[in-house]
Structures are given as structure tokens and as C-alpha cells.
ZAMARGU-4260 file (C-alpha; in steps of 0.2 Angstrom, whole numbers, plus 5000, padded with zeros to 4 digits):
<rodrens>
0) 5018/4949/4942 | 5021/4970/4947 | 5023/4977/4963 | 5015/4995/4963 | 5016/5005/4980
5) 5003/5019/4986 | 5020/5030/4989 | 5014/5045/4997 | 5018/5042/5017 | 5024/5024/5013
10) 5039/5022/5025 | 5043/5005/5015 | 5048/5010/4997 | 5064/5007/4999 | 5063/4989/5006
15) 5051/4983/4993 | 5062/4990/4977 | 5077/4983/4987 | 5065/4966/4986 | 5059/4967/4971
20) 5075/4970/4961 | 5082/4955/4971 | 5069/4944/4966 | 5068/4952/4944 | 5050/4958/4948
25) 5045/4976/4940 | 5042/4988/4952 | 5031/5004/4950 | 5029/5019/4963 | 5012/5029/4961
30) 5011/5046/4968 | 5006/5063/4965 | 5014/5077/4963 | 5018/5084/4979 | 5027/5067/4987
35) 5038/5067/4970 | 5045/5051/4975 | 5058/5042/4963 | 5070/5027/4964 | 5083/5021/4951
40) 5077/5006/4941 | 5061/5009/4946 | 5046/5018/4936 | 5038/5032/4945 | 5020/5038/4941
45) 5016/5054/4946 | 4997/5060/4946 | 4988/5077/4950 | 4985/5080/4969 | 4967/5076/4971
50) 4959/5066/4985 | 4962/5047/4980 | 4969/5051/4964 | 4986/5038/4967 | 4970/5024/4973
55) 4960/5026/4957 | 4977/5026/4945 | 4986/5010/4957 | 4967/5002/4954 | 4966/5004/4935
60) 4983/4996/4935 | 4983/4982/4946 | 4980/4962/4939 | 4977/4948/4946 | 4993/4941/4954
65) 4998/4957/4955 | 5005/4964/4972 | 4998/4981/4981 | 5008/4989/4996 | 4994/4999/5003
70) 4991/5007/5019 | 4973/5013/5012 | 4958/5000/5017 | 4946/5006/5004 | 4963/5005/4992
75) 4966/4985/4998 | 4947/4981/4993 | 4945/4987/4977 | 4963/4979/4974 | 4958/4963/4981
80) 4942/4966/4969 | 4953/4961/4956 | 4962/4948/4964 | 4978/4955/4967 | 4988/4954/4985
85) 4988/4967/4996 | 4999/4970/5009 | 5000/4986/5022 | 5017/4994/5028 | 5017/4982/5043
90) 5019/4966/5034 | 5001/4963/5036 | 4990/4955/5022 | 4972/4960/5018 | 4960/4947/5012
95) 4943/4943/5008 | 4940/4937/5028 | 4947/4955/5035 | 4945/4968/5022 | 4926/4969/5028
100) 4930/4973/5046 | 4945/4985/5046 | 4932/4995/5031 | 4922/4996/5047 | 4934/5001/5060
105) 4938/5014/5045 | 4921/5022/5044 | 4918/5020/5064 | 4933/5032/5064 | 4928/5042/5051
110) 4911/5047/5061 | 4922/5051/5075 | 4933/5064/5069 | 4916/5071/5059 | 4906/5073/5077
115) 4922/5082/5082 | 4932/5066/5091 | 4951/5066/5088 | 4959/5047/5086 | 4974/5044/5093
120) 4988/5045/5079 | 5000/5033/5072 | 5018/5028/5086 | 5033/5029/5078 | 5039/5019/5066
125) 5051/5004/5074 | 5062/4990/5066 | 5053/4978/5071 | 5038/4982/5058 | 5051/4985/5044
130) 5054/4971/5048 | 5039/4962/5048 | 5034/4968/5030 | 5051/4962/5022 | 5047/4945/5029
135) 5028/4944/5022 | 5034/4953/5004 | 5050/4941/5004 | 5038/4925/5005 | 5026/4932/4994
140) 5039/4936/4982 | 5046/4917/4983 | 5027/4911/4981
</rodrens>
């Protein structure tokens, strides 16, 4: 089992190397080149800017068993394509029974902001959600 993180904006890394060193299991950060983000003990791969370029790499490099942290729907699916865990920032985990509908909510969204809609944007990060995804990694990890 890997742990491989979609890095760029992911306001969890640092919780889930903290995890997965406790816990012996390799962790790897995928970014590209301008969110350069590196931990000690930890492999970093970095990949040209380009739209989805850190989803198509984390893709080819995810196994079954594996798990994804992933705030990306379209990300989680082709993850969970290959039978890996995928969980978001929040501690929440995609499956086969969600996946469909928040790819939905995704491309409702999408056909907003194209007609010229704005979507409201993301609160502010609180303790409690840090929280929440080091409980659901934790578990997963003792699994």
C-alpha cells in the first residue's frame, strides 16, 4: 500500500506524511512545477504545468489498495477505476455509490460558470475538517 496526494492546493499534506510515517506506509506527493511542494522522507514528483497533468501521472501510478487523497472528482473516478481508496481533504471517502453523483454536481457547475454564473467559493478551512480526514486516513491506514 502507497499513499500518493494530488498536492497542489491540498491543505492536508502535512497530516497525511505525519500518518503515513507513523503507520511505515510510503508516501508520495505529485505536483507540478509551480506548487514545488517537498517533505523530508517523502518522495516528491514534480510534473510540467498543464491542465490535469498531476491527475494523469497519480492515475498511472495508483494500485489497487492503494490510497488517493484527491479533492478532484474526475481524479477519485478514474482512481477508484483501478480499485484504489480515494479520499478528499475533509476526511470524506469516494466510492462506487457517490462518485456518479458529485461527477454531476461537477459538470452542473461547470455549465454555470461557462453561461457566465459565479459559484460561491470554498469557507475557510477549520480544525474540525483536519480533523475529520486524520480520523478517516487513521482508520484506513489500520484497515
Amino acid at each position: 500500500m502507497k499513499i500518493y496526494i494530488d498536492a497542489d492546493g491540498c491543505p492536508v499534506v502535512d497530516i497525511t506524511v505525519r500518518l503515513a510515517a507513523k503507520y511505515g506506509v510510503e508516501c508520495v506527493i505529485l505536483c507540478d512545477t509551480s506548487h514545488r511542494i517537498e517533505r523530508e522522507c517523502v518522495q516528491t514528483i514534480v510534473v510540467e504545468k498543464g491542465a490535469d497533468s498531476v491527475d494523469f501521472r497519480l492515475v498511472n501510478l495508483v494500485q489497487r489498495g492503494d490510497i488517493a487523497v484527491t479533492q478532484d472528482y474526475g481524479l477519485a473516478a478514474m482512481c477508484l477505476g483501478k480499485s484504489a481508496i480515494v479520499i478528499n481533504q475533509d476526511g470524506k471517502q469516494y466510492t462506487a455509490d457517490n462518485i456518479s453523483g458529485l461527477l454531476e454536481f461537477r459538470a452542473i457547475n461547470k455549465k454555470i460558470r461557462r453561461s457566465g454564473g459565479r459559484m460561491k467559493g470554498m469557507p475557510k478551512r477549520t480544525r474540525e475538517q483536519d480533523e475529520a480526514f486524520e480520523k478517516c486516513l487513521e482508520q484506513l491506514l489500520k484497515e
